[in-house]
LUMBA-87780 format. One record per residue (C-alpha): z negated, y, x; residue in three letters. Coordinates in steps of 0.25 Angstrom, whole numbers, plus 5000, padded with zeros to 4 digits. Each point is the difference from the previous one (the first is absolute). Layout:
! residues N
c3, c2, c1, r
Z, Y, X, Ala $
...
! end
This chain:
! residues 151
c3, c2, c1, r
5009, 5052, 5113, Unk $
5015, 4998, 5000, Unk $
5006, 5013, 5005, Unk $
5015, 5002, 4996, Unk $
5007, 5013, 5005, Unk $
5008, 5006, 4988, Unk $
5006, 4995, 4988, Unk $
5014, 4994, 5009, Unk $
4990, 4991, 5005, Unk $
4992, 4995, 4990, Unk $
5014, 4997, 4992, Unk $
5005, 4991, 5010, Unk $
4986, 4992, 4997, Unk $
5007, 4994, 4985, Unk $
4997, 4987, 4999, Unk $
4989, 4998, 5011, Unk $
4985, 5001, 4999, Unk $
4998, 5013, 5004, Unk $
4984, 5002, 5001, Unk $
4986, 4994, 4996, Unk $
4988, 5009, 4996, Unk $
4986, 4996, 5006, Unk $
4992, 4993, 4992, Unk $
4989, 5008, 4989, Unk $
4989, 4992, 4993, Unk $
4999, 5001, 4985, Unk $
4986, 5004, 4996, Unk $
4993, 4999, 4986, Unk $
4996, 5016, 5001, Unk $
5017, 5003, 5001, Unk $
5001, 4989, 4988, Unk $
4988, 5008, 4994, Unk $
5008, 5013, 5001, Unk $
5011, 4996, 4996, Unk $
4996, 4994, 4988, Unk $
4994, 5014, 4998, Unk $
5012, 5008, 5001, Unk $
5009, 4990, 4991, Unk $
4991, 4996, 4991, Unk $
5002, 4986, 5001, Unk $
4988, 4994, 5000, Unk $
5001, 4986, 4999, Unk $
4988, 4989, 5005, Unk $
5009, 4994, 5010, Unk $
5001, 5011, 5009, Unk $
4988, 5009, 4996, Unk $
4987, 4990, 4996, Unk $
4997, 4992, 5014, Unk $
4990, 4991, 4993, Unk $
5010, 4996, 4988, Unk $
5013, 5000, 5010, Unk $
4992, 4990, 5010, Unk $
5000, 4991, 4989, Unk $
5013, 5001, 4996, Unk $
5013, 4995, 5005, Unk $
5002, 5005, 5012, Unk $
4985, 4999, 5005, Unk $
4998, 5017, 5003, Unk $
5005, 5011, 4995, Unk $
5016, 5002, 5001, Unk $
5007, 5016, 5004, Unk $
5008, 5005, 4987, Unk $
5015, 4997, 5004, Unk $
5003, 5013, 4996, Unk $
4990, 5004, 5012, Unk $
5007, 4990, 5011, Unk $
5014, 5006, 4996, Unk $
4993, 5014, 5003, Unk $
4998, 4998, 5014, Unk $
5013, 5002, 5001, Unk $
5001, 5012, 5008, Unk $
4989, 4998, 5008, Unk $
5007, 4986, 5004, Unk $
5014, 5010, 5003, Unk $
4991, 5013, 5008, Unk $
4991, 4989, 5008, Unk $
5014, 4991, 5003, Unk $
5009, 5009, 5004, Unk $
5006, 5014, 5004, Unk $
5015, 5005, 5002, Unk $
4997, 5013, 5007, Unk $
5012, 5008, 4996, Unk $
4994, 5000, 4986, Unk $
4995, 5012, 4994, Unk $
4996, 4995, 4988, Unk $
5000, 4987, 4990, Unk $
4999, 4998, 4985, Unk $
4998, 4987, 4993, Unk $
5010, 4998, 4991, Unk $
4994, 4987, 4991, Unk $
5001, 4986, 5001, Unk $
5011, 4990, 4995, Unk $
4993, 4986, 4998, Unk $
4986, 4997, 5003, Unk $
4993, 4987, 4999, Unk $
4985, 4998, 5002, Unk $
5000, 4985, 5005, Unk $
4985, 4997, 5004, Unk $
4987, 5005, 4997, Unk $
4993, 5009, 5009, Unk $
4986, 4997, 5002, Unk $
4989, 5011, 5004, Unk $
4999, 5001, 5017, Unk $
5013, 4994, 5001, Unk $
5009, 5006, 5010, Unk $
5014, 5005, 4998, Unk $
5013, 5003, 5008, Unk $
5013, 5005, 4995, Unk $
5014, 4994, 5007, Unk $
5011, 5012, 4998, Unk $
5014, 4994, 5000, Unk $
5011, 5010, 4998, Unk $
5009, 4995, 4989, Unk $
5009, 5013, 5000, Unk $
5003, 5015, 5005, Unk $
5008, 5009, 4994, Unk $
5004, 5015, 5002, Unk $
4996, 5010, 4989, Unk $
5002, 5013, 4999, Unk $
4992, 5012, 5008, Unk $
5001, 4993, 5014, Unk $
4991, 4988, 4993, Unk $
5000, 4984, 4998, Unk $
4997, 4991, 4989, Unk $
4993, 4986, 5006, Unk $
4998, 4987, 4992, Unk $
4988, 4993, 5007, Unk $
4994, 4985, 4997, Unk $
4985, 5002, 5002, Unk $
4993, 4987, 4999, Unk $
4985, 5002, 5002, Unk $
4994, 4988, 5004, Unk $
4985, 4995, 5000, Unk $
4994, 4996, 5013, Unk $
4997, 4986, 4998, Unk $
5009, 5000, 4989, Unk $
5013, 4989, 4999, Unk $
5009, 5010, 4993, Unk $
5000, 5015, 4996, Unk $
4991, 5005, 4991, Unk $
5012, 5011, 4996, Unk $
5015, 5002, 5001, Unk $
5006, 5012, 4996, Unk $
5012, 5007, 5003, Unk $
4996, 5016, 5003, Unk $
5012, 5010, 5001, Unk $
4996, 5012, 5009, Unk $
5007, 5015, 5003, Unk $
4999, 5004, 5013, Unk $
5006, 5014, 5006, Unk $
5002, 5005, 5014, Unk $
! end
């Protein structure tokens, strides 16, 4: 974990690769829950006999369920201590480029794409978080994640 001392520091970090989360195994039980909490119940993700046989050889994790690791990707990545609280503020672009397969293994690399001062003592961060699949020859997500954090 990346440990960043307040929000002078962190800003000084535009442009760079600022952290990378540890890594978190995808299992069919998360894809299972999720599927029950949004409904989306499609073969791919949710009928292991059916999705083995399919086009990606095993089940594959709901997009929606890789982008939502998000924050955990952010808390296990990286502190800045002077912060007494953070808000997610949404997302600019996303784009889920590869499949994930269940048991695969994925990281997030955090790059800082900008910082900038809001009111009530607080900053606004852009962040490029590629989350990459171990094994994998390119990100299974990109997504551009903007963040409020307040000292």
């Amino acid at each position: 974990m990346k440990t960043i001392a307040n929000l002078a520091e962190l800003a000084a970090c535009v442009g760079q690769e600022v952290a990378v989360s540890n890594w978190v195994t995808v299992t069919q039980e998360q894809i299972n829950l999720f599927a029950q909490a949004t409904g989306d119940h499609q073969w791919i993700h949710v009928d292991v006999a059916r999705a083995q046989a399919g086009p990606f050889g095993a089940p594959i994790a709901h997009g929606f369920l890789t982008l939502s690791l998000l924050p955990r990707f952010f808390e296990e990545a990286l502190v800045v201590s002077s912060v007494r609280m953070g808000v997610n503020v949404g997302l600019n672009k996303v784009r889920f480029v590869a499949p994930v397969p269940v048991g695969s293994r994925l990281r997030a690399r955090l790059k800082l794409l900008e910082s900038r001062a809001i009111a009530d003592n607080g900053t606004q961060t852009t962040w490029e978080v590629a989350i990459e699949r171990e094994g994998g020859d390119k990100p299974v997500c990109v997504a551009e994640s903007l963040v409020r954090q307040y000292e």
